[in-house]
TITI-746336 format. One record per residue: x, y, z of N, C-alpha, C, O in turn; residue in one letter. Coordinates in pm, whole numbers, plus 50000, padded with zeros to 5 digits. Layout:
<atoms>
XYZXYZXYZXYZa;...
</atoms>
This chain:
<atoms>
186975262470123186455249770079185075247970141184735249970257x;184445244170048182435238470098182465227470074183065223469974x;181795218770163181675204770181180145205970209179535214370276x;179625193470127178025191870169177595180170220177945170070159x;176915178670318176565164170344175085157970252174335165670191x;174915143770257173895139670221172585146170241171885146570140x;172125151070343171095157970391171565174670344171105182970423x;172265179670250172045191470198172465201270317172365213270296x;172805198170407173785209970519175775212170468176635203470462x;175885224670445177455226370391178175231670511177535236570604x;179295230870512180635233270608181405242670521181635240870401x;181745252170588182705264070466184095266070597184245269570714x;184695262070502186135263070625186695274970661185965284870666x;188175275970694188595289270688189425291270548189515282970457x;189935302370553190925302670413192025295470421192505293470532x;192635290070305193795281570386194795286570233194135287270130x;196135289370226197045292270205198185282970145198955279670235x;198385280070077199235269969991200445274869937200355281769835x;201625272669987202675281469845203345264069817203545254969897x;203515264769689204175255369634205235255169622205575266969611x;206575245169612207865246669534208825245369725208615246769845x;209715242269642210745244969778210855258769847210715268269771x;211045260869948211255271970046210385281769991210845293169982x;208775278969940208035291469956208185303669891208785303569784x;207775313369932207585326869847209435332969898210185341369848x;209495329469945211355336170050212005324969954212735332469889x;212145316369918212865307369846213605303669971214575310969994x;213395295070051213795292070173214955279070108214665269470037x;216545283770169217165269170159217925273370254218165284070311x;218375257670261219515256570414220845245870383220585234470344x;221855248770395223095238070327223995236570367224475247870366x;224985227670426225075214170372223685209570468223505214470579x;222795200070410221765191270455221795178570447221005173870366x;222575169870514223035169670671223975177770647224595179670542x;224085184870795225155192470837226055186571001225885177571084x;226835195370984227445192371167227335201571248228125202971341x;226285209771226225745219671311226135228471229225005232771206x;226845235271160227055243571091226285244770956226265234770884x;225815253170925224875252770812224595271570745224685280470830x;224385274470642224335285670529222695284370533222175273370516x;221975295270556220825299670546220475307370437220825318470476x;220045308570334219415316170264218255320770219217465312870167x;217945333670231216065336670190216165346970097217275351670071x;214675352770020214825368070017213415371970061212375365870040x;213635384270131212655393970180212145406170085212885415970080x;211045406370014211255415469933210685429970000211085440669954x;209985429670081209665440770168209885441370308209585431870380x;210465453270359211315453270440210285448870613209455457170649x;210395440870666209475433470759210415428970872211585426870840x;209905426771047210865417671107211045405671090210055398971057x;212015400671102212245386471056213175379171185213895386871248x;213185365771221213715358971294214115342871238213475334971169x;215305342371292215495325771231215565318771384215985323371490x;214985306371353214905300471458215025285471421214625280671314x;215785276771546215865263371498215335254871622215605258371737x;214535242871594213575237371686213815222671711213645215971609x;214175215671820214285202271798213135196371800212075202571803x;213265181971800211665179071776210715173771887209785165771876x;211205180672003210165179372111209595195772090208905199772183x;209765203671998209145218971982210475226672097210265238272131x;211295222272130212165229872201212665243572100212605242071978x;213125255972155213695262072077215285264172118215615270472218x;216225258072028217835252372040218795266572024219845268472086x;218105277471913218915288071867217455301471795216475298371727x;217745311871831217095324571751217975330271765218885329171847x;217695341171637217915356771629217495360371503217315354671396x;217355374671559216225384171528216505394871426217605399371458x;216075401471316216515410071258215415418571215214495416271136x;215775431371299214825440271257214475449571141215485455771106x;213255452971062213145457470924214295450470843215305455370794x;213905439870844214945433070726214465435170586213295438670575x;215045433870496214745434570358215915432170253216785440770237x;215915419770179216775415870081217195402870067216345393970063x;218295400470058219055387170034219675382770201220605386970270x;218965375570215219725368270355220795359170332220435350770249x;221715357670363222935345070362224095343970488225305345970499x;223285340870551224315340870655224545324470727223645316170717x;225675321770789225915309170850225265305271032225455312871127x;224545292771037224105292071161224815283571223224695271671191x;225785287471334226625276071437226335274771532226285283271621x;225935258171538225235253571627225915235171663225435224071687x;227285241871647228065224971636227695212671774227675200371778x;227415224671887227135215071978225735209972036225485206772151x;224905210071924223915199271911224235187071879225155182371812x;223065180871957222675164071972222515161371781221905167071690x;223315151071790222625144671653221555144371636221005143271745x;220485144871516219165141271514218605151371410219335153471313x;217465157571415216435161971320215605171971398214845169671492x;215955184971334216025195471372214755207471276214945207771154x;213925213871314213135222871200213905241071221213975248071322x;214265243071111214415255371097213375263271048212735259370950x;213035277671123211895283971094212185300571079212505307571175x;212055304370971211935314770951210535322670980209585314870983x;210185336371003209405339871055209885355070985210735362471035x;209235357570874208705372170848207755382770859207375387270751x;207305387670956205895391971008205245380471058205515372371148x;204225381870970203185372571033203515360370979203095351571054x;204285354070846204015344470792205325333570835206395339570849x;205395319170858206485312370890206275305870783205275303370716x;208305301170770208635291670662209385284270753209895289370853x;209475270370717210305259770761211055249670671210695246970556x;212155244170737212905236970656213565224370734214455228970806x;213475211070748213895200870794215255202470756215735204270645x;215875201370887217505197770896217995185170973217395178471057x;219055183870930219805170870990220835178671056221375189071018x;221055170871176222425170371226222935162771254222305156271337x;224515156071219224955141171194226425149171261226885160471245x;226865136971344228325137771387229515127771345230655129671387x;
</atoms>
């Protein structure tokens, strides 16, 4: 993006990156949303990359990871985490370089 001011001086930013739609290029979902700590993760990886799921409360704490190395395909697996605090939680996926996230609830 170029921005110009009145006096004819421009600003050129950095590149910036947009994916549209729910859960991104991975088709990121997470379910039941609210959950009771228990929750179904699903992505897909189409090239085989490390990947990590991770869940964050909202002081940036990190509550739960793990890690999967050269992953590639259909992810679906369940995250138990029943003995979390009620509240509002970010789940973050992390494929190489790029992160996806997904707002979760946890209700008791």
């Amino acid at each position: 993006m170029v921005t110009t001011d009145e006096f004819g001086c421009s600003q050129t930013s950095n590149a910036l990156t947009y994916s549209s739609g729910r859960g991104g290029a991975i088709s990121l979902a997470a379910y039941p949303n609210p959950s009771n700590g228990v929750f179904r993760v699903n992505f897909v990886v189409s090239t085989a990359d490390n990947v990590s799921v991770s869940l964050y409360n909202t002081l940036g704490q990190q509550v739960f990871t793990q890690s999967y190395g050269n992953f590639s395909g259909f992810f679906n697996n369940d995250i138990y985490v029943p003995n979390l605090a009620a509240g509002v939680y970010w789940l973050k996926v992390q494929v190489g370089g790029k992160a996806y996230t997904e707002k979760i609830l946890v209700v008791h």
